[in-house]
N, C-alpha and C positions, 0 to 999 in steps of 0.2 A: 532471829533464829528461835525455832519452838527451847521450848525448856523440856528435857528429858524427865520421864516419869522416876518419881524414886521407886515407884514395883515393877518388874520386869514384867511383858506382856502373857508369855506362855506361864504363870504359875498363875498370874490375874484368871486366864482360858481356864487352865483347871481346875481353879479351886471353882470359877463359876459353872461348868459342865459339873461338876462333882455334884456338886450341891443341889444343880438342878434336876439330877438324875437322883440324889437321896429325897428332894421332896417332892418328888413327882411318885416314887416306890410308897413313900408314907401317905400321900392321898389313895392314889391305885390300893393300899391295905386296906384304908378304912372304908373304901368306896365298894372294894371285893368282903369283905366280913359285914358290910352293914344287906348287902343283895345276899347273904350266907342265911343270915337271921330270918330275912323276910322271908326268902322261900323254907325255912325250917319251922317258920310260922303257919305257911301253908300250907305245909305239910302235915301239922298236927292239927289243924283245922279241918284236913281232910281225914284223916282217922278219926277226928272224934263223928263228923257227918258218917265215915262209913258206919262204925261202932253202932250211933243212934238207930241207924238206918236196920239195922243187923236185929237189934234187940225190940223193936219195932217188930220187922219181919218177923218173929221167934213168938211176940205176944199174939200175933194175929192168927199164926198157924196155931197155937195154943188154942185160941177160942175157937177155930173152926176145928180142931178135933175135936171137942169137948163137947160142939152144939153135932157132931156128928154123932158122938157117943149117945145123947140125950135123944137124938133120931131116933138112933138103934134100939134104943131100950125102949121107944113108948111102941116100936111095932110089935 
């Protein structure tokens, strides 16, 4: 004859369902905030490309009115 468990079966079930659903929540956190960061990284990587991109534009239109101006005045 088996020998009877001293832990009854259904609290064994829940505390292992329990558990498994609180460390499955704490990987799912760290896995959801670490994909949060990266794309917040890319995000600021894309501003600072826009920003260059911008100040860039502003210096070129700068010279081209300036060599317009320089046109204007030798006619």
């Amino acid at each position: 004859m088996p020998r009877p468990s001293s832990f009854p079966r259904g609290p064994a079930i829940a505390l292992g369902l329990t558990s498994s659903i609180a460390i499955g929540a704490v990987f799912w956190s760290h896995y959801s905030q670490v994909r949060d960061r990266t794309q917040m990284r890319e995000g600021v990587e894309r501003d600072k490309m826009r920003m260059k991109l911008k100040r860039q534009q502003k210096k070129e239109r700068a010279a081209a009115e300036r060599e317009a101006e320089r046109e204007a005045q030798q006619q």
